[in-house]
N, C-alpha and C positions, 0 to 999 in steps of 0.2 A: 405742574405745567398745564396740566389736561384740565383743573377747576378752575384755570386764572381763564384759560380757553372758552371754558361755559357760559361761567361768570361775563367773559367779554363781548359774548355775544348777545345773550342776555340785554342788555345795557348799551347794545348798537342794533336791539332785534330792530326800531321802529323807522330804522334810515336801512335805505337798501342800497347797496354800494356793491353792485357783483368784482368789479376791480379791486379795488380795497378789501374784502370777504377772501378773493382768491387769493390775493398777497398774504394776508394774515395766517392763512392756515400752510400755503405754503412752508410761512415762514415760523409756525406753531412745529411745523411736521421736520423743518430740520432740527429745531433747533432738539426734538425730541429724540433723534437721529444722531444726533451729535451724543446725546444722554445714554444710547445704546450701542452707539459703534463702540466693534472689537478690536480695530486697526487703524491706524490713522492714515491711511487711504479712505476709507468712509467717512471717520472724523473729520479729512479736509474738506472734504466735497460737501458737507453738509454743512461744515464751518462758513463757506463763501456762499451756500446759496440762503443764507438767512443770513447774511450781509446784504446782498441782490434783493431778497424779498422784502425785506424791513426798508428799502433805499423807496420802496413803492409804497409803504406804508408814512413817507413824510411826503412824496410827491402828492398824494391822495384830496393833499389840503387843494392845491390847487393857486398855490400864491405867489407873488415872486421870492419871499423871504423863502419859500418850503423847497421853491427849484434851487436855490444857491444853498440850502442849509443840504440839502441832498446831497448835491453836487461836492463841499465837500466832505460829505458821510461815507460818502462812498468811496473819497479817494482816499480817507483816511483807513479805510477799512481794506481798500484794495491794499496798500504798502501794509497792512499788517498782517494779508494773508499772504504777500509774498515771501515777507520776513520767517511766517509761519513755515510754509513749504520749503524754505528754507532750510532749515530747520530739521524737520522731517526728514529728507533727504540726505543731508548728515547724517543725522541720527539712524537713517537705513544702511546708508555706507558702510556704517562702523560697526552696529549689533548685527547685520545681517538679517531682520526681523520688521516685522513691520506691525506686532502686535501692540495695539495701545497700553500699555503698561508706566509703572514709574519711569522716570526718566532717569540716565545715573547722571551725578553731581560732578561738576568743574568740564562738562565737554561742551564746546561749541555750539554741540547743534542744541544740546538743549538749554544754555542759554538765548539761542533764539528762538527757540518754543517759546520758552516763558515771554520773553518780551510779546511777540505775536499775543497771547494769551492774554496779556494784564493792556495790551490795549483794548482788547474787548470788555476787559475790567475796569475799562476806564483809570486806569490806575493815574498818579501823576508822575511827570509832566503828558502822560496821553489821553487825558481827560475832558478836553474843551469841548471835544466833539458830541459827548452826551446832552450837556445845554445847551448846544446851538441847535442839535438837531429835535431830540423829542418832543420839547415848547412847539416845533412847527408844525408837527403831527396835526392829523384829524387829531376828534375829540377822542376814536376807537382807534385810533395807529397811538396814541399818549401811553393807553392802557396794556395793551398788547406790547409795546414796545419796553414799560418798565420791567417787565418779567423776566424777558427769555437771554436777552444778549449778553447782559453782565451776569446771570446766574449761569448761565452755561459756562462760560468764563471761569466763575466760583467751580462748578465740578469738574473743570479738568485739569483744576490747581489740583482738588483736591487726591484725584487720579496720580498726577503724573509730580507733585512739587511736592506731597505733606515732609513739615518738617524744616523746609528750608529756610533758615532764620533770617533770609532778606526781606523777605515774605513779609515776618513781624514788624519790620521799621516802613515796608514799602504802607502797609493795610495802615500802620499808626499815622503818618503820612495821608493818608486819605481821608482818614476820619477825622482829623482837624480841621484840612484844606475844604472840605465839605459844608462844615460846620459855617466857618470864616464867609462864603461864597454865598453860601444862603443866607447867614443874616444882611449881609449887604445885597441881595435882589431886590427887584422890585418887582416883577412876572412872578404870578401864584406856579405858573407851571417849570418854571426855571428855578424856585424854591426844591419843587418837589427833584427836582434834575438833578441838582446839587445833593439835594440829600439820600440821593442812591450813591452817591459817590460816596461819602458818607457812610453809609453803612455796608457796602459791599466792602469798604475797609475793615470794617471789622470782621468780617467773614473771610479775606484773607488774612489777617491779622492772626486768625484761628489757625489756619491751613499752615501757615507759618511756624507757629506754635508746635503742631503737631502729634500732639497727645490723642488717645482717644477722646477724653474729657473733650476736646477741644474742636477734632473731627465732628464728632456728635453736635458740638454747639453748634458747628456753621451748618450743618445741612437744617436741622433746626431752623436756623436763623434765617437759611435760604428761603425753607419753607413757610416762616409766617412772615419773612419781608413781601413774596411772592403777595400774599395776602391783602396784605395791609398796605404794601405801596398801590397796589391794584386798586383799593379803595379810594386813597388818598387823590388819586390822578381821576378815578370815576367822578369823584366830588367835585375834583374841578375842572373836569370835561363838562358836568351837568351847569355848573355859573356859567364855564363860557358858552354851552351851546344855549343856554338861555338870555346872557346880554351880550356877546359878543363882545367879550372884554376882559383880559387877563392880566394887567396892569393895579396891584395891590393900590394905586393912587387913582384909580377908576373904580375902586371896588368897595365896601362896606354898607352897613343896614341891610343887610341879604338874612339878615336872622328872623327877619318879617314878615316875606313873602316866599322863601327855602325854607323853611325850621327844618324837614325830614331830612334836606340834603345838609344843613348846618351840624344834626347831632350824629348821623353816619361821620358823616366828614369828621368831625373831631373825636370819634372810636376809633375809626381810622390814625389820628395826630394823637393821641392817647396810645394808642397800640405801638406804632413807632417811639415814643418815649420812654417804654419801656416801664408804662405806671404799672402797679402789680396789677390783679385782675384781667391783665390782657394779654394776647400771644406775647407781641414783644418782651414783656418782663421774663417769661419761663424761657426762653432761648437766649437771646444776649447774654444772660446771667451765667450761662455756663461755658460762653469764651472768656467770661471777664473772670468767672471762678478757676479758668484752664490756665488764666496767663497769673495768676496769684499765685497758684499750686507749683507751676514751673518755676517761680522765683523772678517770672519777668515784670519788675516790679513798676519798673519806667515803662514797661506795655501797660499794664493794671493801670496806674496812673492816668495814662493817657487817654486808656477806654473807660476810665470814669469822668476823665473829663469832658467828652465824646459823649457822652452819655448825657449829662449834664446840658451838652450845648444842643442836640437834637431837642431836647423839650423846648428847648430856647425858639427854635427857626423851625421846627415842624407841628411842634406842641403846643403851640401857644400863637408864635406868629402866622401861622398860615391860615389858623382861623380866625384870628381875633380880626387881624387885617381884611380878611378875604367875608366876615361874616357880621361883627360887629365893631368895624372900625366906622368913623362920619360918614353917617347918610349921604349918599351921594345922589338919592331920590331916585336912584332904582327902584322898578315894582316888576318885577319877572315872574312870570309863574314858580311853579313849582316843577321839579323835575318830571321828564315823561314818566309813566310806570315802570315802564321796562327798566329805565335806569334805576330806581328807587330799588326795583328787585333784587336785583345785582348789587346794586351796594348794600341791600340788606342782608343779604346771604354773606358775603364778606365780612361782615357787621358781627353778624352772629358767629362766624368761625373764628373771629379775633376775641371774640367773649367766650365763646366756649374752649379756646387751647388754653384759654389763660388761667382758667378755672380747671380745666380739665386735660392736664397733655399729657396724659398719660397713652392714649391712642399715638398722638405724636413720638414719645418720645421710644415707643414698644417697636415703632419700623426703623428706628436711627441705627448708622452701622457704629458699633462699640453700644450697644445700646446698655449693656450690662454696666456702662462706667458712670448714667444717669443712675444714683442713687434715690435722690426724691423724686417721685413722679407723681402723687398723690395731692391734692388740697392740701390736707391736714400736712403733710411733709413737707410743702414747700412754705404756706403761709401759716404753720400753728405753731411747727417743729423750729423752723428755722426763722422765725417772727423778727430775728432780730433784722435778717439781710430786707424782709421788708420795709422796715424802718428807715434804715439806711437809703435807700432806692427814694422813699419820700421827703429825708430829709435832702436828699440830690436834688428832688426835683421841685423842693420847696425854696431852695435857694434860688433857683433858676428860676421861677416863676419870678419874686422878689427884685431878682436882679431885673429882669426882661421888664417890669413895671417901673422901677425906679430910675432905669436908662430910657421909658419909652418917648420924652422927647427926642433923645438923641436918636432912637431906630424908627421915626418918622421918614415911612419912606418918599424919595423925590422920583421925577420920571426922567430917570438916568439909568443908562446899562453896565454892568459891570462886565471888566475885559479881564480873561485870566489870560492861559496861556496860549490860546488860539490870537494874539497880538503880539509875540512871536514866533506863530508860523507864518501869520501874514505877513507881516515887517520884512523877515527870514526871507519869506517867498519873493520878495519884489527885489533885495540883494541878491537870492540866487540867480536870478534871473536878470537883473542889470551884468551880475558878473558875468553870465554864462555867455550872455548877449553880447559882451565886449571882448569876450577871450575868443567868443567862436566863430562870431562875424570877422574881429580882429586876424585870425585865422584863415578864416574865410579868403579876408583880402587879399592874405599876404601870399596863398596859393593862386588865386586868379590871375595876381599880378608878376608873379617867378616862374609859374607853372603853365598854367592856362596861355597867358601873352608874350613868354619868352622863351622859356624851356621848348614847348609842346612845337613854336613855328619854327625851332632854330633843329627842332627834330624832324621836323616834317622837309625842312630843305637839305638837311645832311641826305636824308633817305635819298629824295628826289637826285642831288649829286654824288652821292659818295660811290655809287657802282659805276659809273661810267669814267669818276675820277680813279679810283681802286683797277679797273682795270686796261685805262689809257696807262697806269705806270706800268700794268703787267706788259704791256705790248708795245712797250715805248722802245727796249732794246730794236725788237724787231724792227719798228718803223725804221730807227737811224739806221739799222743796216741795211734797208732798201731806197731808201732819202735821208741822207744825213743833214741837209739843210733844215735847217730851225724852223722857217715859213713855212716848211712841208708837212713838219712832227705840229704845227699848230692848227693845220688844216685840219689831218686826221681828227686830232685831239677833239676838235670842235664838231664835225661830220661824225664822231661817235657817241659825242652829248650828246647831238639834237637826235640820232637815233636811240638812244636809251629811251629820250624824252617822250618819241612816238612811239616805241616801242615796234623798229622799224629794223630787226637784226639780221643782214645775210645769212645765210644757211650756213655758208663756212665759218663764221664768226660762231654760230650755235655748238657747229661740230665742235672746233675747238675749245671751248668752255666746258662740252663736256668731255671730251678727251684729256683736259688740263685736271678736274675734277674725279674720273678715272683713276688716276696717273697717280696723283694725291692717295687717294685712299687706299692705292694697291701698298704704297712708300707707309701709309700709316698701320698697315696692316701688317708687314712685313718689320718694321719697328717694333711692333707689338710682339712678335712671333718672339 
């Protein structure tokens, strides 16, 4: 987290943005917070304020697409820290504890943990929200924002879920649905969107799994995704902040007037591919050697094919399109320095773990379950899984060239499943709007205009009618005549009405009221 953090600064030194700079590390500082809380009281708090902080890191652009894509970032993030707390609170009820630990299996609250969770994981169907929002980021909220929110996500599977075999179909699920999304974009940076989703699947896919072997791969995995998507997204922060245009059918012949940003940028699409020689290769290799060893063989399957399709849409297409697809007679400079620095330094760490992870893989917890961790171990010893890994990606190349009519991209948006929430959202709300207006009405006009006056005139009548019968004997036995008992009757209304009562009429009310409670008291006895 802290060199994705250097690195991003680096690479945003030459724009000064104190608003944007303050969000960023805010939201650097939970998410690192989130990485050392011991209780999930601190876990949540830091959980929401890098949801708040990152909402500032899309606002940053300054556009109408960045205020609506915000808007809903935020509320998708707000219902999933509810969910979360949720959650939590359960889960306090029941252990009596509030220490972040595993979570136990089949209770409530911690199925609403995990859901909370895998939305920050993007998991699917909770996923829309990562390519509608990051594509709108600044060029420096793109880069920052690939890192922290779905890897955090990733450690507190790892924390609180290893093991859980939904886990495994949820992650296989993502790394298809990824794969799919991205070859059909057309935004270099909604490529890159898609294929976090993508590979953050496979990193639960791991967690799922739950071996050491496998634990080991994800954090791994975490750590040279953190990397190498960081570059990937600096690459094409630098195109766009030099033409202003992220659109794969606005973009090619940039290999002319980029080359520096071209060949980072595809170490970067290389490193995610998983070609040998680079970080990618030596981590992925050992979720996908975790989920063989387990016997999960429909997983192994899937994460080779996963595997397969990332070279497809991150390895191939995002530079070819983005770098040497038809001249479109762009002539941009070159990137600023700063940014060239930063993505050279990325550059070099995806060259040097892939050759050398052995520092990598010496801090992984289980780390004793990585057997090869040498050159000679992984590419002399085991030359065959090398082999294997290029005949993968020798196919995929093959394929991706022989379909490249067909994956000509057009300037259309691809709609996943944020078109129904939207849809969703306008039925909710037509229904909500007809049951609760309909409602509404139906109290104004029983309640409000009938009930409420036909209450207000009993009050105004009912005492002085209630006690013309108490005193109606009386009257006939001082004027028996009918005329007389209606006089009264009438000369007691219009005094109730003024509120206009003889003194003796008061005595007696409460003498009668007396009298009462001596008889209720005495009943009681």
């Amino acid at each position: 987290f802290t060199l994705c953090a250097v690195a991003a600064f680096i690479f945003s030194w030459h724009e000064k943005r104190r608003a944007e700079n303050t969000a960023a590390l805010v939201y650097i500082g939970s998410a690192l917070g989130v990485v050392f809380a011991g209780d999930m009281i601190t876990w949540y708090v830091c959980w929401e304020l890098m949801a708040i902080a990152s909402t500032f890191l899309i606002l940053a652009r300054k556009t109408e697409k960045s205020l609506k894509a915000a808007q809903r970032y935020i509320l998708v993030h707000l219902a999933g820290g509810l969910i979360l707390l949720t959650g939590i609170l359960l889960t306090v009820h029941q252990t009596g504890s509030i220490a972040f630990t595993e979570f136990p299996k089949g209770e409530i609250g911690s199925w609403l943990i995990l859901i909370g969770i895998l939305i920050n994981a993007a998991a699917v169907p909770f996923s829309s929200w990562l390519p509608d929002a990051y594509p709108e980021s600044t060029v420096m909220g793109g880069v920052i924002l690939s890192a922290y929110t779905t890897k955090t996500a990733v450690y507190t599977l790892i924390r609180g879920f290893p093991g859980w075999e939904i886990l495994v179909a949820v992650g296989c699920v993502m790394a298809i649905y990824g794969i799919i999304y991205a070859l059909l974009e057309n935004d270099m940076r909604r490529i890159l969107a898609y294929s976090i989703i993508n590979q953050v699947g496979f990193m639960v896919c791991g967690v799922g799994i739950g071996t050491e072997l496998a634990i080991a791969g994800v954090v791994a995995h975490a750590f040279c995704h953190i990397i190498y998507k960081a570059l990937l997204w600096m690459s094409a922060g630098a195109v766009l902040f030099r033409t202003g245009k992220s659109k794969c059918t606005e973009l090619g012949g940039l290999y002319k007037t980029m080359p520096l940003t071209m060949i980072l940028g595809t170490i970067g699409a290389l490193a995610i591919s998983g070609v040998p020689l680079t970080s990618g290769f030596v981590s992925k290799t050992l979720i996908v050697a975790a989920a063989e060893n387990k016997d999960y063989i429909w997983a192994w399957l899937v994460l080779e094919i996963a595997s397969a399709g990332v070279f497809l849409h991150a390895g191939i297409k995002f530079p070819y399109f983005v770098f040497f697809n038809v001249d479109r007679g762009l002539r941009p400079k070159e990137a600023p320095k700063p940014m060239l620095i930063a993505m050279g330094l990325l550059a070099f760490l995806c060259v040097l773990l892939g050759c050398y992870p052995a520092p990598l893989y010496n801090i992984l917890p289980y780390s004793n379950a990585v057997t090869s961790t040498t050159f000679s171990a992984i590419y002399i010893d085991d030359f065959s899984k090398v082999v294997a890994m290029f005949q993968l990606l020798a196919f995929s190349a093959l394929a991706f060239f022989v379909f490249l009519p067909w994956l000509k991209r057009t300037p259309t948006i691809s709609i996943d499943f944020d078109w129904f929430y939207r849809k969703g959202a306008k039925l909710f709300y037509a229904a909500m709007d007809r049951s609760l207006n309909g409602l509404n009405k139906a109290a104004d006009k029983h309640v409000i205009k009938t009930f409420l006056p036909a209450l207000t005139r009993f009050a105004l009548v009912a005492p002085a009618t209630l006690t013309a019968m108490a005193l109606k004997p009386v009257w006939r036995a001082m004027d028996p005549d009918e005329a007389g008992l209606a006089k009264r009757r009438d000369e007691l209304v219009a005094k109730f009405t003024t509120g206009t009562f003889p003194i003796a009429y008061s005595a007696a009310c409460v003498l009668i009221i007396l009298s009462l409670l001596v008889l209720i008291g005495r009943t009681a006895d």
